[in-house]
C-alpha positions in Angstrom: -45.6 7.1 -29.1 -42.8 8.1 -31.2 -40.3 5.4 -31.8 -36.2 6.4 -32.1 -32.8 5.0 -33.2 -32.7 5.1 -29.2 -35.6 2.4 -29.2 -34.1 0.1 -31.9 -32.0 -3.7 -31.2 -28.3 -2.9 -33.5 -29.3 -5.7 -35.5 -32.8 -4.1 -36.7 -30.8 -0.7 -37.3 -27.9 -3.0 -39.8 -30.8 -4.2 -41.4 -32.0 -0.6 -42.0 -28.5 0.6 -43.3 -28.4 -2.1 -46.0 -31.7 -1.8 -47.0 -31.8 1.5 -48.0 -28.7 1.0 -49.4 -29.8 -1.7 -51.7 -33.2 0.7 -52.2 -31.2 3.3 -53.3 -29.9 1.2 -56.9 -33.5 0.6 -57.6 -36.0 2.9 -60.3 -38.1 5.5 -58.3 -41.7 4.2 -58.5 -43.7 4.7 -61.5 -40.9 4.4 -63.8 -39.5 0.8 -65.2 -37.2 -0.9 -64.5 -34.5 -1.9 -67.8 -34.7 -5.2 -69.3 -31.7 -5.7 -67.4 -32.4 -5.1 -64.1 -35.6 -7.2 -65.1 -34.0 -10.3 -66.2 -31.5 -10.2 -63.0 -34.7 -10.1 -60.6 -36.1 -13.0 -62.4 -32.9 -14.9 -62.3 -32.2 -13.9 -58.7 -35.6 -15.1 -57.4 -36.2 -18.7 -55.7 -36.6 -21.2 -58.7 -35.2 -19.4 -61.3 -37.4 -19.4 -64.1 -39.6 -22.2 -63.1 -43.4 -21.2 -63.0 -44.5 -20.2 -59.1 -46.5 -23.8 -57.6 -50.1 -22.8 -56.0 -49.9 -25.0 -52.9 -53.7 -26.7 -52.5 -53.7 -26.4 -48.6 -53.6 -22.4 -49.4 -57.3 -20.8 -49.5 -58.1 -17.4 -50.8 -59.9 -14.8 -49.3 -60.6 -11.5 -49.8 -60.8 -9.4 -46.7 -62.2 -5.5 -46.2 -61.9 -3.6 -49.7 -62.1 -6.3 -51.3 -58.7 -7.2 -50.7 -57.9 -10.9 -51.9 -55.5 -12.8 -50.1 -54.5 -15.9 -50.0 -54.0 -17.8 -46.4 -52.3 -20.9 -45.4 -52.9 -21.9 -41.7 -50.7 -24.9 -40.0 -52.3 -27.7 -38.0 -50.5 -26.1 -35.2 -50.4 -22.0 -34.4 -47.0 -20.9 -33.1 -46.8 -17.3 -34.8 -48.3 -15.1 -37.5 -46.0 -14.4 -40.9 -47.2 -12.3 -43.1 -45.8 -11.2 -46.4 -46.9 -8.5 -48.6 -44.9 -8.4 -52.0 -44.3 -5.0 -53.8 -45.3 -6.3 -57.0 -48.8 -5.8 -58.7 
């Protein structure tokens, strides 16, 4: 099944516009960023410069591959979320 612009709600296609947009100021992959463009991704993320909290309800895994990941699962199940960050 091939999936077109056809297939797609506006709002997922606007989406799709600014993000490659915003992609396209970024380094290509492999090289590094500047100490600029550094420093403005650590300002711009949530908390500033404050260290990142490991939550203790969160449990790590590691999955096929010896993928780890870590998993935080609600008393109560209404959806999936899952987040894979670009960072190493």
């Amino acid at each position: 099944m091939t999936i077109t612009d056809e297939d797609c709600l506006p709002e997922t296609l606007g989406f799709n516009e600014q993000f490659e947009a915003a992609a396209a100021s970024r380094p290509a992959r492999g090289q590094a960023p500047s100490a600029a463009t550094l420093a403005l991704l650590r300002r711009n993320r949530l908390g500033g410069d404050t260290p990142p909290v490991r939550l203790p309800h969160g449990q790590d895994r590691v999955v096929e591959g010896a993928v780890k990941v870590r998993v935080f699962v609600p008393d109560h199940v209404d959806g999936v979320y899952l987040h894979v960050h670009g960072g190493g």
